[in-house]
C-alpha positions as CSV (number, residue, x, y, z in Angstrom):
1,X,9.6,6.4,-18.5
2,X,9.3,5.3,-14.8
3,X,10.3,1.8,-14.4
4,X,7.9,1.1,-11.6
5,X,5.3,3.1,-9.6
6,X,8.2,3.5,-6.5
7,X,9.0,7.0,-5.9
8,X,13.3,6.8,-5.6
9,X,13.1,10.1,-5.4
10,X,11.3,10.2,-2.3
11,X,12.9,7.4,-1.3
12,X,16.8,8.9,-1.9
13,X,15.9,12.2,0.1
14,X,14.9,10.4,3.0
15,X,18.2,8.7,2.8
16,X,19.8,11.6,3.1
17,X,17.5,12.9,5.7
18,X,18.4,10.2,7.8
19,X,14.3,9.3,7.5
20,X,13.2,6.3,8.0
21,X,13.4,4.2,3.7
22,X,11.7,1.2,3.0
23,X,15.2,-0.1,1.9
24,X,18.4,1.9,0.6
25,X,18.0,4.0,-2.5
26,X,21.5,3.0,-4.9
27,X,22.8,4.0,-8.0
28,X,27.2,4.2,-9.1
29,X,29.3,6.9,-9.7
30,X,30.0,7.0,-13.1
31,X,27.2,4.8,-13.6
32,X,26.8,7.1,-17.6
33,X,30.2,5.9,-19.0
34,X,32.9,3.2,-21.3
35,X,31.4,0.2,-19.5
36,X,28.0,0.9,-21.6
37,X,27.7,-0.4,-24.7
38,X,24.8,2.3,-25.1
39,X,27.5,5.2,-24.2
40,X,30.1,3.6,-26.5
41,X,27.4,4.0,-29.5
42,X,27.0,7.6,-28.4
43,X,30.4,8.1,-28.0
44,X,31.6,7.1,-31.8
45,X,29.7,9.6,-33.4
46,X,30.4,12.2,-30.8
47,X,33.4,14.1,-29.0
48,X,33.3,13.5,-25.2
49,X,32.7,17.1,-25.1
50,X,30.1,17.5,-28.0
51,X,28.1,15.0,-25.6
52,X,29.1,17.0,-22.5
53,X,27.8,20.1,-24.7
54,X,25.2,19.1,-26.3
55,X,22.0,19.0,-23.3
56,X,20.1,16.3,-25.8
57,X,23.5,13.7,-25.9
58,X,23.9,14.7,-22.6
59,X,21.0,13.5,-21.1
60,X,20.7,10.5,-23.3
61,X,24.0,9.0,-22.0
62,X,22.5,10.5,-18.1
63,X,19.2,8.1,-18.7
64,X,21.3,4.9,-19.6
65,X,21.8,3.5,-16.7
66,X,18.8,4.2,-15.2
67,X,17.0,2.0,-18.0
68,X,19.6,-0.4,-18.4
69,X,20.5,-1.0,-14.6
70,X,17.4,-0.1,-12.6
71,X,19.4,2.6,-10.4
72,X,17.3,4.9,-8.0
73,X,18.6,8.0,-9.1
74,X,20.5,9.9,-12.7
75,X,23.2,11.9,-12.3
76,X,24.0,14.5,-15.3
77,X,25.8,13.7,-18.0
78,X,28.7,16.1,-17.5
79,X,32.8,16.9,-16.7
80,X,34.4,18.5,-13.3
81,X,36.6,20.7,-15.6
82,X,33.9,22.8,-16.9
83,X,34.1,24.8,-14.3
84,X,37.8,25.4,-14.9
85,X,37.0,26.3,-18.7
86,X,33.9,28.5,-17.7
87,X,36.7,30.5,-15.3
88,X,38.7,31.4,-18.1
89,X,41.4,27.9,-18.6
90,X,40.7,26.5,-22.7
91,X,39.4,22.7,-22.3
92,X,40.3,20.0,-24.4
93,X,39.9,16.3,-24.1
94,X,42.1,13.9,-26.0
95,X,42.1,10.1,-25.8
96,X,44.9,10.7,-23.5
97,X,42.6,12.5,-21.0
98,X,42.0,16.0,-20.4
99,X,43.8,19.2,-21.0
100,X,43.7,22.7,-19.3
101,X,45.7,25.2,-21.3
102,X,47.5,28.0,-19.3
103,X,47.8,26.0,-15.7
104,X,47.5,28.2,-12.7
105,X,51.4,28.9,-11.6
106,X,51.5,32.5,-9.6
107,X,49.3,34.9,-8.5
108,X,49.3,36.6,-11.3
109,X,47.1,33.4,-12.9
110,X,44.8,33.2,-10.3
111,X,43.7,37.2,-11.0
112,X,43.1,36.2,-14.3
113,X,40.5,33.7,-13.7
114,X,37.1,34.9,-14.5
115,X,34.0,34.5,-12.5
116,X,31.3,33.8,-15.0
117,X,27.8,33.2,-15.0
118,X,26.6,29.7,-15.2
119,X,23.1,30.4,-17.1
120,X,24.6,32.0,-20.3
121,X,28.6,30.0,-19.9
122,X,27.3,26.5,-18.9
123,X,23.8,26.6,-19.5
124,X,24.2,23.2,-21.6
125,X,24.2,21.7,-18.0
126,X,21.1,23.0,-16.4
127,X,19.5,22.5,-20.0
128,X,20.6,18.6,-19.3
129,X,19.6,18.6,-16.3
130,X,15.8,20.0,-18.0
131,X,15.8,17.5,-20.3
132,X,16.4,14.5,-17.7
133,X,13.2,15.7,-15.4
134,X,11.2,16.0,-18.5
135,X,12.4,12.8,-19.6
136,X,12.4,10.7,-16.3
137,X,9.7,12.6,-14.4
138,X,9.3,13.9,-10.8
139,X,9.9,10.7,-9.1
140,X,13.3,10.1,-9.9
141,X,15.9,12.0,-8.5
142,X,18.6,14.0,-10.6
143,X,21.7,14.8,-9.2
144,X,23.8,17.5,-9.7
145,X,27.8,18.0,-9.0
146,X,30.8,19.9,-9.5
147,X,34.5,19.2,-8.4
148,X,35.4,19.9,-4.7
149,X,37.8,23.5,-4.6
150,X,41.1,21.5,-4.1
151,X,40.8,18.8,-6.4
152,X,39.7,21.3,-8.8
153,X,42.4,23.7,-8.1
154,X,44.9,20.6,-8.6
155,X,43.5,20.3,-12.3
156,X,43.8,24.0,-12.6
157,X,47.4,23.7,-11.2
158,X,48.6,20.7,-13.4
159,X,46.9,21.6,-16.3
160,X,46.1,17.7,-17.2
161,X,44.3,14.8,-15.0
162,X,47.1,12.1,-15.5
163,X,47.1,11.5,-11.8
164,X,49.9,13.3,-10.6
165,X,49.6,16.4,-8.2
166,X,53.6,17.2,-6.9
167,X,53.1,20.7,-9.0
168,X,50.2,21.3,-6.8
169,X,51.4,19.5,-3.7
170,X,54.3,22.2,-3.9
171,X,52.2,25.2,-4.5
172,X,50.3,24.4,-1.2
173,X,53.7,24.4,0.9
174,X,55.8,27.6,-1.4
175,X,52.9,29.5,-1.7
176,X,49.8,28.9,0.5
177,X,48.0,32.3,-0.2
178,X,48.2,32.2,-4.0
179,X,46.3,28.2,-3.4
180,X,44.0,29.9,-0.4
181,X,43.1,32.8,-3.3
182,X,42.5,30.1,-5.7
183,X,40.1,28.2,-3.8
184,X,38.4,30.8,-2.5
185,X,37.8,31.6,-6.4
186,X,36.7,28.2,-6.8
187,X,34.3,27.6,-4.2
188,X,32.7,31.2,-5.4
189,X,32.3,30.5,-8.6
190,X,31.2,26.4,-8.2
191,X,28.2,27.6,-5.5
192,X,26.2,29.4,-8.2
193,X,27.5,26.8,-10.8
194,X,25.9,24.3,-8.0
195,X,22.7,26.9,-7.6
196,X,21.9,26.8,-11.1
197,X,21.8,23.3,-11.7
198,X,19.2,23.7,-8.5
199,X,17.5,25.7,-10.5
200,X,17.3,23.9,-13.8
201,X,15.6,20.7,-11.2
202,X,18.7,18.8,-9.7
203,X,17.1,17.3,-6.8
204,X,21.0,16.5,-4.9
205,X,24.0,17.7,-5.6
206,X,27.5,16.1,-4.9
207,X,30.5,17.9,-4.4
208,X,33.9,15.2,-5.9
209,X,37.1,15.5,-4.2
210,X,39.4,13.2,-5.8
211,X,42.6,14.5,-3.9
212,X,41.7,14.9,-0.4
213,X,43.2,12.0,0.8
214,X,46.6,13.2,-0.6
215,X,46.0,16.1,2.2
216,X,47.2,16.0,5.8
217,X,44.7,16.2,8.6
218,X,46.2,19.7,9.1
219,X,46.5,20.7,5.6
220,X,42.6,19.8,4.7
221,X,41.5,21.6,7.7
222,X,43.8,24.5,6.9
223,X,42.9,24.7,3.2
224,X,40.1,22.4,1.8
225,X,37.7,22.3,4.7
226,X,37.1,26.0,4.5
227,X,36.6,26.2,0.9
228,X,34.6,23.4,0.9
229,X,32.5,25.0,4.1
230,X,32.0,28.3,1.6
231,X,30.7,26.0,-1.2
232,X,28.3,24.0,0.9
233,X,26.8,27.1,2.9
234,X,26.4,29.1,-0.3
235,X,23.8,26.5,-0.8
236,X,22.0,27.1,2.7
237,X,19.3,28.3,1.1
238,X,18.5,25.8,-1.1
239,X,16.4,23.2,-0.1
240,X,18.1,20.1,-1.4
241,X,20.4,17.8,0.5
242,X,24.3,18.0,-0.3
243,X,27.1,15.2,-0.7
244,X,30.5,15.8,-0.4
245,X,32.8,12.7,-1.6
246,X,36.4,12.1,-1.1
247,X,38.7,9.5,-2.2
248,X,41.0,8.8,0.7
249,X,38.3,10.2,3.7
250,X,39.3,7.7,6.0
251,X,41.8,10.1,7.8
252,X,39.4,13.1,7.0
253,X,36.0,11.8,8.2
254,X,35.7,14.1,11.5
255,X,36.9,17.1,9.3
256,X,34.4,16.0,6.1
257,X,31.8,15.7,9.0
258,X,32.0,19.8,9.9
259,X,31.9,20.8,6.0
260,X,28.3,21.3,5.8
261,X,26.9,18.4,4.0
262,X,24.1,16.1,4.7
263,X,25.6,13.0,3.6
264,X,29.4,11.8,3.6
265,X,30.6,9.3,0.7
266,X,33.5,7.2,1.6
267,X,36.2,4.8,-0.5
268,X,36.1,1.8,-0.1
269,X,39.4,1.8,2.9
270,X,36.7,3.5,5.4
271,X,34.8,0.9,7.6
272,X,31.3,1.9,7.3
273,X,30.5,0.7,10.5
274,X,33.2,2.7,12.2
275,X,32.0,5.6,10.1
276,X,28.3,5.3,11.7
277,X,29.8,4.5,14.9
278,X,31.8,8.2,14.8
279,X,29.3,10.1,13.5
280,X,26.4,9.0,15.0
281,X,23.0,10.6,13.0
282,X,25.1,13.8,12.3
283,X,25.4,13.1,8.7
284,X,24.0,10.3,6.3
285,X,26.4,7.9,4.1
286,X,27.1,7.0,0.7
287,X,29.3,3.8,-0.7
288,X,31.5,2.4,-0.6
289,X,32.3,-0.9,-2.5
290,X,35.2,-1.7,-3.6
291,X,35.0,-1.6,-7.8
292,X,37.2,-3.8,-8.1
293,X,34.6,-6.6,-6.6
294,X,31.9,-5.4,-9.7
295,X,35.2,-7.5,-11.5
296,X,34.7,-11.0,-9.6
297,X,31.9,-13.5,-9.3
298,X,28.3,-12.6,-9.2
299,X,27.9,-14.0,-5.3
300,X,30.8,-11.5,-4.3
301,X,29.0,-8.5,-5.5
302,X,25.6,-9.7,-4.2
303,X,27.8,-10.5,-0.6
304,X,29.6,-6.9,-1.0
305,X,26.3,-4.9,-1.3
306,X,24.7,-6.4,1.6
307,X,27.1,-6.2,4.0
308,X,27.9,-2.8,3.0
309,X,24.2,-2.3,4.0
310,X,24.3,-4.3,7.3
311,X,27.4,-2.2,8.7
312,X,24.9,1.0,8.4
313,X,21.5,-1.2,9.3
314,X,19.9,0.4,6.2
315,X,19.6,3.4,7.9
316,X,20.9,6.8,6.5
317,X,22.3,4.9,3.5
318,X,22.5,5.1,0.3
319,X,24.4,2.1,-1.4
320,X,27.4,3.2,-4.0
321,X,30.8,2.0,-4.9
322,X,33.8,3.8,-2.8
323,X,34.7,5.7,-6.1
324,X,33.5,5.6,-9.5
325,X,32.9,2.4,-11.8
326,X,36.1,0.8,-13.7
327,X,35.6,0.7,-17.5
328,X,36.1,-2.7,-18.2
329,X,33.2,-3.5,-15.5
330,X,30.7,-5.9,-17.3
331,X,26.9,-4.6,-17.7
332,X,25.6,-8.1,-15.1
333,X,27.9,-7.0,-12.9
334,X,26.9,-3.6,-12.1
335,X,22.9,-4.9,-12.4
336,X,23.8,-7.3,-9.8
337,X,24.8,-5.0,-7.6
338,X,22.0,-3.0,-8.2
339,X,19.7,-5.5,-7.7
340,X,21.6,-6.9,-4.4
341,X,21.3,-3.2,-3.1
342,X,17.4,-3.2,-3.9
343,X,16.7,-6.5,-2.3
344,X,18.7,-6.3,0.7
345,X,16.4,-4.2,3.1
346,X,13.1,-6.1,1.8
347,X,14.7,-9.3,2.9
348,X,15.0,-7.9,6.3
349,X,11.4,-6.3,6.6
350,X,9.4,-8.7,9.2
């Protein structure tokens, strides 16, 4: 079902690489979602987790924007909190958004969670993950991800994803071993999650951390860097490249820089250029369009993607908004700035 005889998958892994590409690889995060009409079909006969679930529905609604935008690379169909369910914390997923029975409060909670094994509890995700390489073939990337430890352990925390985090904010400060013990938990348990999705063909995985930016410089160092660090070098041995997001990595990016991964994807408030210009070749980069701009006129998202590109020269890039796609974000829009992303590089080659 390739759309062209391009590899992307080569392509994308010498993006991370820091290689030499042709042009940037580019795909969105949450490219498989509401502003689909495909997905919305999907989604009236199905629960969000029956698709999440279910590895055929799953990587159905994976593939959709790879046919309908042109992106370089899928990322499975799937949800950060199944992790937290697979540890032991009953998942449900209202219209009102996501629910974790019995949040994490004491100690006590934390010894309760479970470490589990993810090719008999979340098989349905490296099945997906089967089913997209069969489907797309071996020259198109699938990526794989999983929540970060502390915007995981937030979820866990809150029991909900409504956006506010003071319960887990407080934790942090009244009792900092009972969160170090939970994110230790975490990153355990969301390395072999990680390691089988290797194993079921994920050619990239990327680690989501929501809530780092509502961290100090101290307290990510102190807390998240090292859980993150035990994630990223549980995968050592793995021989594909790792991305670590975080919304709010402006004040983080040094810190990000020492967790291990081969590429860093930043929001849209981090200058790219000042991002290369600080980390040198050390680490690769991913974004980091605004959304918001996928809203406005075709000529601002063509303008957006290209000088997203220009601030990194092409090189070591791979083009993405700084966070995931907004719902209401028409279909042109986001093929626009797929298509800018893909044409921006070849108009540059002599």
């Amino acid at each position: 079902m390739t759309q062209s005889a391009e590899n992307t998958k080569e392509l994308f892994l010498r993006a991370c690489r820091f290689e030499p590409t042709e042009r940037v690889p580019v795909w969105i995060m949450r490219q498989a979602g509401r502003y689909l009409p495909e997905y919305q079909a999907v989604r009236a006969r199905h629960t969000f987790l029956e698709i999440c679930k279910t590895p055929a529905l799953s990587a159905e609604v994976s593939i959709q924007p790879y046919r309908v935008l042109g992106v370089d690379a899928i990322i499975v169909f799937s949800d950060i909190l199944i992790v937290a369910e697979a540890m032991g914390m009953p998942l449900d997923v209202p219209d009102s958004g996501p629910v974790l029975s019995n949040p994490v409060r004491d100690a006590g909670a934390v010894a309760r969670l479970r470490e589990f094994d993810p090719e008999r509890e979340t098989r349905f995700v490296g099945d997906a993950i089967r089913a997209i390489c069969k489907e797309a073939g071996p020259q198109v990337p699938v990526i794989g991800f999983a929540a970060a430890p502390w915007t995981l352990a937030c979820y866990m925390i809150e029991g909900r994803t409504r956006g506010d985090i003071s319960g887990a904010k407080q934790m942090l400060r009244e009792e900092p071993q009972v969160v170090r013990d939970l994110l230790e938990r975490i990153a355990r348990s969301t390395a072999e999650y990680l390691k089988a999705q290797i194993a079921a063909g994920a050619a990239v995985v990327q680690l989501f951390d929501t809530w780092a930016g509502e961290l100090s410089t101290d307290e990510y160092d102190a807390f998240e860097l090292p859980a993150t660090q035990m994630v990223l070098q549980a995968l050592n041995g793995e021989s594909v490249p790792k991305i670590l997001f975080a919304k709010g990595s402006a004040r983080h990016l040094d810190s990000m820089a020492q967790a291990g991964a081969d590429v860093l994807s930043v929001d849209w408030n981090t200058d790219l250029a000042e991002a290369r210009r600080k980390l040198g070749h050390r680490v690769a980069l991913q974004g980091n369009v605004d959304p918001s701009i996928l809203l406005g006129p075709v000529d601002e998202i063509r303008r957006a993607a290209r000088e997203a590109i220009e601030k990194t020269s092409g090189a070591g890039h791979i083009l993405n908004l700084g966070h995931g796609i907004l719902p209401n974000t028409p279909v042109e829009s986001a093929r626009a700035f797929v298509q800018a992303g893909k044409a921006a590089m070849m108009a540059a080659r002599p």
